[in-house]
C-alpha positions in Angstrom: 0.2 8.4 -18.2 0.0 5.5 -15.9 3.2 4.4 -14.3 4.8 0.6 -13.2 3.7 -0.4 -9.7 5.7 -2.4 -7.8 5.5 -4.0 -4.3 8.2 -4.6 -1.9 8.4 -8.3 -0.9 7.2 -7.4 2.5 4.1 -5.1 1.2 3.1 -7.8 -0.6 3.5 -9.9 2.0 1.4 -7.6 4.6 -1.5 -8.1 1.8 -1.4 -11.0 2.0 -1.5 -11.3 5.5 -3.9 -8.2 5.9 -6.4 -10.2 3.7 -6.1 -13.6 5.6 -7.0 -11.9 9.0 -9.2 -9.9 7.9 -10.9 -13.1 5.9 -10.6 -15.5 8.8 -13.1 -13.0 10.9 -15.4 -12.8 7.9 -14.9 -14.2 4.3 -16.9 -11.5 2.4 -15.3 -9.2 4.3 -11.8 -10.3 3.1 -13.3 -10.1 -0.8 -14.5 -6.3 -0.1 -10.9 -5.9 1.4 -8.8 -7.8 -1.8 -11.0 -5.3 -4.2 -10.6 -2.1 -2.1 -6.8 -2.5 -2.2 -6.8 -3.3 -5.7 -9.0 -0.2 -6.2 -6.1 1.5 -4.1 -3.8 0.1 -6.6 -5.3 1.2 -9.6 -6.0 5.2 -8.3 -2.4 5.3 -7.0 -1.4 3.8 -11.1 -3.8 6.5 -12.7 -3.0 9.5 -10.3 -0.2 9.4 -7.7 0.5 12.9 -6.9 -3.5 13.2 -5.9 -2.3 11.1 -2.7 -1.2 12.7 0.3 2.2 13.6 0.9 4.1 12.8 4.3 7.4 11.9 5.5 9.5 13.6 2.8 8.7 11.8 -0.8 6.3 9.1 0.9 2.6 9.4 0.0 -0.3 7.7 1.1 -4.1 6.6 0.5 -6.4 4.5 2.6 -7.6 1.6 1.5 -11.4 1.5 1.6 -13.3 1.5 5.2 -10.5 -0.4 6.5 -7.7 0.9 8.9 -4.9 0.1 6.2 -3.1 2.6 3.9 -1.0 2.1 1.0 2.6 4.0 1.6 4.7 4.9 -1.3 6.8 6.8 -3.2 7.4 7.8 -7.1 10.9 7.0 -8.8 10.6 8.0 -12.5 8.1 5.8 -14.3 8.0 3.7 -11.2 5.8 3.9 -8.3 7.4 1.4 -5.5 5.2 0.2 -2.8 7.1 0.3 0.8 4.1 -0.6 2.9 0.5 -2.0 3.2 0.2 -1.1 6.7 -2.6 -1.0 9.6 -2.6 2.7 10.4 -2.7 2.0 14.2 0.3 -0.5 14.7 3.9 0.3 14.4 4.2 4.0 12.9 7.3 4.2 10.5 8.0 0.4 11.1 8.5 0.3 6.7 10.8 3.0 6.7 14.1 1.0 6.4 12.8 -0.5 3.2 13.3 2.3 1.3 17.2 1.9 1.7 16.7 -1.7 0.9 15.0 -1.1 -2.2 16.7 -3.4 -5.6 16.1 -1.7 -8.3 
C-alpha cells in the first residue's frame, strides 16, 4: 500500500535550493538531480521500511550519486519529510522540525 508523502516547508525548500546549486554548476546535472530525488520519492512511497533506520524513528535513502539523503519518518498512512539534506553539512541540523510538525 503506498502511503501520503508530505514535505516539511523547509525540505521542500532545501529541494529547491539543492536543485538550483546544483543546476547553476551544470544544467543537466540539475535534471539528473530533480529525477533522482523524485525517484527517492517514489521508493520511499512504495517501500519505507526498506530505508535505513537511524536516530530513533528517522529513516533515510540517498538520493542518486549525489551527497543528499532524504530523512524521514512514518506516522500512520503518512510518511513526513523532515529533511533533504547534504550529508556532509550540519548533522542533525532538521531535528527540531519534527516537534514543529502541523499535522
Amino acid at each position: 500500500m503506498t502511503k501520503h508523502l508530505r514535505l516539511h516547508p523547509e525540505a521542500s525548500n532545501e529541494a529547491i535550493e539543492a536543485r538550483a546549486w546544483i543546476g547553476d554548476d551544470d544544467l543537466h546535472q540539475g535534471k539528473v538531480f530533480t529525477d533522482a530525488l523524485d525517484e527517492a520519492f517514489q521508493r520511499i512511497k512504495r517501500c519505507p521500511l526498506i530505508c535505513r533506520r537511524f536516530d530513533g524513528e528517522f529513516r533515510r535513502t540517498r538520493v542518486g550519486k549525489f551527497r543528499y539523503s532524504v530523512i524521514f519518518r512514518i506516522r500512520g498512512d503518512e510518511i513526513q519529510v523532515m529533511a533533504v539534506m547534504h550529508q556532509h553539512r550540519r548533522p542533525g541540523y532538521w531535528k527540531e522540525r519534527a516537534g514543529s510538525w502541523s499535522d
